[in-house]
C-alpha positions as CSV (number, residue, x, y, z in Angstrom):
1,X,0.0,0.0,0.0
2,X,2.9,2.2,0.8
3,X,4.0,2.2,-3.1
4,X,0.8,2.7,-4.3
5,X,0.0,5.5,-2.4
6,X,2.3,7.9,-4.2
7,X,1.5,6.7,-7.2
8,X,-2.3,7.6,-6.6
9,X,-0.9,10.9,-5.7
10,X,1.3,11.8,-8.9
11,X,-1.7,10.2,-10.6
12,X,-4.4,13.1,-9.1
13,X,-2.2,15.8,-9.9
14,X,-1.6,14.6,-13.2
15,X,-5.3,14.4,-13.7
16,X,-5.9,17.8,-12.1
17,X,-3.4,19.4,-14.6
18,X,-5.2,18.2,-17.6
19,X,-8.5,20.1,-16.4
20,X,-10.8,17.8,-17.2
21,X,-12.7,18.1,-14.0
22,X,-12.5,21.3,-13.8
23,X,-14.2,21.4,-17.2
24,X,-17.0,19.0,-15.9
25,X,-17.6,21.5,-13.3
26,X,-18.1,24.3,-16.1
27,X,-20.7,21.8,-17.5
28,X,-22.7,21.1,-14.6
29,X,-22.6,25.2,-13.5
30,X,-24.1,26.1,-17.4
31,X,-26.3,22.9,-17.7
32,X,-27.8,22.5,-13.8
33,X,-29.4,26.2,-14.0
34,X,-31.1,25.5,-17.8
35,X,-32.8,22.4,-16.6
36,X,-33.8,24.2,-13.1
37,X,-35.7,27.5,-15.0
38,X,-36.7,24.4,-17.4
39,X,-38.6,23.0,-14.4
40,X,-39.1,26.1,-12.9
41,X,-41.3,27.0,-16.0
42,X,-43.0,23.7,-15.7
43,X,-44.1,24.1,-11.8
44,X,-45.4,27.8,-13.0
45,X,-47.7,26.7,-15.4
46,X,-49.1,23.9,-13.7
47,X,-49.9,25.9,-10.5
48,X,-51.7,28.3,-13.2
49,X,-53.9,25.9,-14.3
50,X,-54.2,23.8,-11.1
51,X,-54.4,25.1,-7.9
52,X,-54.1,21.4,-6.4
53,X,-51.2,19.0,-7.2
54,X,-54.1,16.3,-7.3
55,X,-55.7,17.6,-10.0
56,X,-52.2,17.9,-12.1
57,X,-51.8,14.2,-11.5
58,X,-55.3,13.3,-12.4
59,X,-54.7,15.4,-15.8
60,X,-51.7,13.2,-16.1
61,X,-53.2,10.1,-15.8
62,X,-56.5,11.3,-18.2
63,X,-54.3,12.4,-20.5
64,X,-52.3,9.0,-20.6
65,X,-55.5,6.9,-20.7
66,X,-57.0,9.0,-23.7
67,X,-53.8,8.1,-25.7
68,X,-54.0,4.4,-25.0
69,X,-56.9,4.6,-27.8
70,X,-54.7,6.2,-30.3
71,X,-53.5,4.0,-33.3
72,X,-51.2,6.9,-33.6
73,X,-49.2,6.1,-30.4
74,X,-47.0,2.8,-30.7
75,X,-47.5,-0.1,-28.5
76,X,-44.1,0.3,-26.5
77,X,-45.4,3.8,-26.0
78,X,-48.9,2.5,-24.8
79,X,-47.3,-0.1,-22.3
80,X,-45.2,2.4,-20.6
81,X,-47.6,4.7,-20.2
82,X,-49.9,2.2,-18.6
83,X,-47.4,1.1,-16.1
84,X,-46.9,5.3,-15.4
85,X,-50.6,5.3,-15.0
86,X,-51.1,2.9,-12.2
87,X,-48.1,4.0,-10.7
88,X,-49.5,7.3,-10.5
89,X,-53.0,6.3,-8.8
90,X,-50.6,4.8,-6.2
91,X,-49.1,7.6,-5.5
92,X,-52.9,9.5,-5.8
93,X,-54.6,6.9,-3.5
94,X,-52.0,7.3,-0.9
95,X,-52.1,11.5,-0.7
96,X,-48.5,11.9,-1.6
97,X,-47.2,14.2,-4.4
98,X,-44.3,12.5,-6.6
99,X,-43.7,15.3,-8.1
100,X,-43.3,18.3,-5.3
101,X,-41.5,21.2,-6.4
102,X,-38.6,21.1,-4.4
103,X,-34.5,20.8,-4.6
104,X,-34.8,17.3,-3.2
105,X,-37.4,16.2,-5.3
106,X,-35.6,18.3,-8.7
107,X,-31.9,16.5,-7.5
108,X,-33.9,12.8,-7.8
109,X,-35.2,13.5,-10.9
110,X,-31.9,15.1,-12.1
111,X,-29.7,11.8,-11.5
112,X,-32.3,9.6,-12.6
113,X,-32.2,11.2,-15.3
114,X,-28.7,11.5,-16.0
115,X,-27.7,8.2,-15.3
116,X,-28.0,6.7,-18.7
117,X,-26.2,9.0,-20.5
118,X,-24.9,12.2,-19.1
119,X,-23.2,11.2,-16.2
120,X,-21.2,8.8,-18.4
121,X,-20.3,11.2,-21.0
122,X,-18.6,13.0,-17.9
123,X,-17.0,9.9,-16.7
124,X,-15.5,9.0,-20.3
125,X,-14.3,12.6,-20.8
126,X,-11.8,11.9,-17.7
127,X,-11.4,7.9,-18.1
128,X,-10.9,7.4,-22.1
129,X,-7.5,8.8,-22.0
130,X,-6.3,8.3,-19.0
131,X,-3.3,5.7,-20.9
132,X,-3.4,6.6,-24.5
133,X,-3.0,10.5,-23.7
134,X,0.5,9.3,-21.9
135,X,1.5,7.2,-25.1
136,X,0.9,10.1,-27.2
137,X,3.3,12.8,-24.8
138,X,5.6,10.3,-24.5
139,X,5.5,10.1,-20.6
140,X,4.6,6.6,-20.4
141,X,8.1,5.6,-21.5
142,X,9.7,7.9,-18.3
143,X,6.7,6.5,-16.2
144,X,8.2,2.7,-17.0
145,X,11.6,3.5,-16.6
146,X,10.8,3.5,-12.3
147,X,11.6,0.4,-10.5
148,X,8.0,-0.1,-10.1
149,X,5.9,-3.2,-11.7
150,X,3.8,-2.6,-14.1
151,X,0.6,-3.7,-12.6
152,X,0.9,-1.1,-9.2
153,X,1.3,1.9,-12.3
154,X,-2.1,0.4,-13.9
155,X,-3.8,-0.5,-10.1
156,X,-2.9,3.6,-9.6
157,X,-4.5,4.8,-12.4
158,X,-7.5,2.7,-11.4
159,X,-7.6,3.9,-8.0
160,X,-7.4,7.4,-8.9
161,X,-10.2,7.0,-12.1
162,X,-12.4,5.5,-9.3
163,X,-12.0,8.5,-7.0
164,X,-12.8,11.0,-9.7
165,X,-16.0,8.8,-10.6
166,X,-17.3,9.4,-7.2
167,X,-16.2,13.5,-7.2
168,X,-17.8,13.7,-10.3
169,X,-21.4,11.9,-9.0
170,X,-20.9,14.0,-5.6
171,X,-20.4,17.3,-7.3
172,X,-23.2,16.4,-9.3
173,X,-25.5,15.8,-6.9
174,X,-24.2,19.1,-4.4
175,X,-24.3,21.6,-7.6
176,X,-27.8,20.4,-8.4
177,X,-29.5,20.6,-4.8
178,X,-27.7,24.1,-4.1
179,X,-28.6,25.5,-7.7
180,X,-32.3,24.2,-8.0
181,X,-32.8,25.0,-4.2
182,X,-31.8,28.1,-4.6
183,X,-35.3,28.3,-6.5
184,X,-37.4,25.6,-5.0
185,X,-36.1,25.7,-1.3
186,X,-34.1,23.1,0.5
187,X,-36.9,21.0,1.8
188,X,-37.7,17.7,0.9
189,X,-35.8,15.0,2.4
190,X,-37.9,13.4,4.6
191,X,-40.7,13.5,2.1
192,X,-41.8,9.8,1.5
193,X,-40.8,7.8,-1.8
194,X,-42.8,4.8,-2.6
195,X,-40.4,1.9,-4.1
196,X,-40.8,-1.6,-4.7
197,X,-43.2,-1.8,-7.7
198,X,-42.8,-5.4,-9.9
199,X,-43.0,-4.6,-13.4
200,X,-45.4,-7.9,-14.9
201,X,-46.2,-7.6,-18.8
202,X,-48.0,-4.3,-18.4
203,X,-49.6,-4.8,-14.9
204,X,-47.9,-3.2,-12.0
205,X,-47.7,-5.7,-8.2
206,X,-47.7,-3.3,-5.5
207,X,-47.7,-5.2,-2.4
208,X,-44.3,-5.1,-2.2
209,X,-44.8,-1.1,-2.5
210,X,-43.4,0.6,0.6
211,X,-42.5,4.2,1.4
212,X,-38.5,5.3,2.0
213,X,-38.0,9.0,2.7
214,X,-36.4,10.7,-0.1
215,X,-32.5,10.9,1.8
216,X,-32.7,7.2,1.9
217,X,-33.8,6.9,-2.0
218,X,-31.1,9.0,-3.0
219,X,-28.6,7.3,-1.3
220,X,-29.7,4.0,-3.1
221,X,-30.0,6.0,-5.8
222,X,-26.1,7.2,-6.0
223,X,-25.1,4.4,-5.0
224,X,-26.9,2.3,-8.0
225,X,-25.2,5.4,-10.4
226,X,-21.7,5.1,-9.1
227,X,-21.5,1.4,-9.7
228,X,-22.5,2.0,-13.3
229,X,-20.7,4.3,-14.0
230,X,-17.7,2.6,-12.7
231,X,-18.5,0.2,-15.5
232,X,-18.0,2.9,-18.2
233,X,-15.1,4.2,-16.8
234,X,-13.6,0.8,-16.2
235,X,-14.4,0.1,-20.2
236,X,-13.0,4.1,-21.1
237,X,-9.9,2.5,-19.4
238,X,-9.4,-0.5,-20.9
239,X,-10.3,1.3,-24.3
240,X,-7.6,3.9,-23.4
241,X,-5.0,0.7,-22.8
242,X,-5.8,-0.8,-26.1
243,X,-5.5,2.2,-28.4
244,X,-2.8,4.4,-28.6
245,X,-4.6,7.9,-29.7
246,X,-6.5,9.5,-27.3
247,X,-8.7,10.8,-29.7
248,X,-9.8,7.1,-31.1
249,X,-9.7,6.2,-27.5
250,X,-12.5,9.4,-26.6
251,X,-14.4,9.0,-29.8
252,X,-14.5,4.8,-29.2
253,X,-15.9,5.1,-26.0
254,X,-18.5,8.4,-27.0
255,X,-20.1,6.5,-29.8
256,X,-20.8,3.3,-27.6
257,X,-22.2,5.5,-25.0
258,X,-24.3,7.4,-27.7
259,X,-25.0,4.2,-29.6
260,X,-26.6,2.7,-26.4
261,X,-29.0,5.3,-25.5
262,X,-31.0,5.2,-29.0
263,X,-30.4,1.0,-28.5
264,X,-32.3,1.4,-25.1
265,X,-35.2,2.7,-27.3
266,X,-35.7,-0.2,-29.9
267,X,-34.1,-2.6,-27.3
268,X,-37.8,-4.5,-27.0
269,X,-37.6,-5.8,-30.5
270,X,-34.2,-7.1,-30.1
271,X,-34.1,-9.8,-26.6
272,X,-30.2,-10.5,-27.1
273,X,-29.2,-6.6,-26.2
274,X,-29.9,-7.3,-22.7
275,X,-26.7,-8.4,-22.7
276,X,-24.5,-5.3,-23.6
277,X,-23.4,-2.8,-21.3
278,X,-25.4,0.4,-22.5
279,X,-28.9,-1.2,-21.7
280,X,-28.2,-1.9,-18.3
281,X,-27.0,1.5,-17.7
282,X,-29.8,2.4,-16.1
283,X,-30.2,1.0,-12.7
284,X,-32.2,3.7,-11.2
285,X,-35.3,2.6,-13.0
286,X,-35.9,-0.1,-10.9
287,X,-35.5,1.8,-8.0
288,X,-38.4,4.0,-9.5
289,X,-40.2,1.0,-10.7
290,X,-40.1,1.9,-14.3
291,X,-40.4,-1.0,-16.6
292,X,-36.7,-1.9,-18.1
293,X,-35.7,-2.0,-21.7
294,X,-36.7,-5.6,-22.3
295,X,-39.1,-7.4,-20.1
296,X,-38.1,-9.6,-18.0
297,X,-34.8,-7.5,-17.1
298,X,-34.3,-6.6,-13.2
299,X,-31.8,-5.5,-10.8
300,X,-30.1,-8.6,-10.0
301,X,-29.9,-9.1,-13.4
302,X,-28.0,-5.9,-14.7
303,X,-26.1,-6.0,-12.4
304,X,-24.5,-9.0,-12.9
305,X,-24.5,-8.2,-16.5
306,X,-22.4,-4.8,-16.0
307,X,-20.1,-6.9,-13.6
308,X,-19.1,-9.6,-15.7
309,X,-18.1,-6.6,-18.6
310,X,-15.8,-4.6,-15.8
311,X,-14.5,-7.9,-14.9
312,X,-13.7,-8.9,-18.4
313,X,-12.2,-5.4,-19.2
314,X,-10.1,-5.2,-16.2
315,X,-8.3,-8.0,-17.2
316,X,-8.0,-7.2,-20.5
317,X,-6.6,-4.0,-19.5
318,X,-4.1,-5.7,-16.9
319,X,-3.2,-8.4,-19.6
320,X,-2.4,-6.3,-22.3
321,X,-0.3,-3.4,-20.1
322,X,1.6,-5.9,-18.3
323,X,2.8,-7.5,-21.3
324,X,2.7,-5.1,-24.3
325,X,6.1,-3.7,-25.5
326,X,4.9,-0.3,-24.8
327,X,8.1,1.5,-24.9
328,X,8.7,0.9,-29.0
């Protein structure tokens, strides 16, 4: 531990120098506020046109059942939005508000949100070149020179990717509640959070329904994000092992990201994608009892599916750094 410690260290200040978080910073400060008056906007007209937050959800849910009759709406379409609509009696039938305007309540939706394909972006713009970008200074080859194995210079760079994926997420989630409090107030985290609805076909089970207040949800629910996108950033890293630009390496990663998020949409039509990475991205979904891209998906599920891809990349990465002639 003693030799890997100050190879973490050079490793953060390294990272630091390049300014990538810095500039991840920059894009939550522009990005946070837009989706706040966004929502902001949102709350203003529906307390124009209802003066009760009952009556906002009961427009939701008439407006969801009228468009179940539409041949205009496809059937994918018509399934989730029967799920939502039971979902939302729930919540009607038991007095509580999913929806209340405040920074708690705008922070859950945020990372929920996010988690698919934001977030990630943010963690590939630090992890994709983590390797590569030293390949193509040249500082790998001064890095190797050390009397230090191979594996403890890869383990460091690991260790320090894994601290950044959790800075990132926690400056995430601070910027959000501070920025869309400032407009909504800080209350909210004791308000209750129902959880523990079973997606079946396109009926909803909820007697294993049960309220958490919203501080516990968004624990579980940064915890489910950090472990995916540890994923991403452990497959930007092996990425960044394998190819020697960094702009291959940034480009590689992006379009796999991007590529998954439009997969997760036509996902139903194709069972075998259940099995990549970028469909399981998601985990927060079942947390919220949303129904996943492909029936029969759950938690337990993904997340064995994202582990077995980390696994498989970390020792691809491992493999290939410990014995590629990287110096020629």
């Amino acid at each position: 531990m003693n030799r890997i410690l100050p190879l973490v260290q050079n490793e953060t200040i390294k990272m630091m120098k390049k300014r990538r978080f810095l500039v991840v910073i920059l894009i939550l400060l522009v990005l946070i506020p837009v989706f706040t008056y966004a929502q902001m906007k949102v709350a203003q007209n529906n307390r124009e046109k209802f003066k009760d937050w009952r009556h906002t959800l009961q427009q939701q849910i008439t407006d969801n059942q009228n468009s179940l009759a539409s041949d205009r709406v496809p059937e994918e379409w018509k399934k989730f939005r029967r799920i939502m609509v039971q979902q939302w009696q729930y919540y009607l039938d038991h007095d509580v508000d999913p929806s209340s305007p405040n920074g708690v309540t705008f922070v859950k939706s945020f990372m929920e949100n996010s988690s698919s394909l934001f977030i990630p972006l943010l963690v590939m713009a630090i992890a994709s070149d983590i390797v590569s970008s030293e390949r193509t200074t040249g500082t790998i080859k001064m890095l190797l020179t050390r009397p230090v194995r191979r594996w403890r210079i890869l383990l460091s760079k690991l260790l320090t990717l894994t601290i950044f994926v959790g800075l990132i997420i926690l400056t995430t989630f601070v910027l959000s509640y501070l920025i869309s409090g400032s407009v909504f107030g800080y209350n909210g985290w004791n308000q209750p959070v129902f959880t523990g609805f079973q997606i079946s076909g396109v009926e909803v089970d909820t007697t294993g329904v049960h309220p958490v207040p919203q501080w516990l949800f968004l624990i579980m629910q940064c915890g489910l994000i950090w472990f995916s996108s540890m994923v991403v950033a452990i497959l930007a890293f092996m990425i960044s092992v394998l190819v020697r630009s960094t702009a291959a390496s940034i480009v590689t990663m992006m379009a796999a990201i991007i590529a998954g998020s439009i997969l997760t949409n036509m996902a139903s039509s194709w069972p075998s994608a259940k099995y990549l990475f970028m469909v399981n991205l998601q985990l927060t979904t079942y947390l919220a009892g949303s129904p996943p891209p492909i029936e029969g998906m759950t938690l337990p599920f993904s997340l064995m599916v994202l582990s077995i891809w980390a696994l498989a990349a970390l020792f691809i990465s491992f493999r290939v750094f410990t014995k590629q002639d990287i110096l020629n």
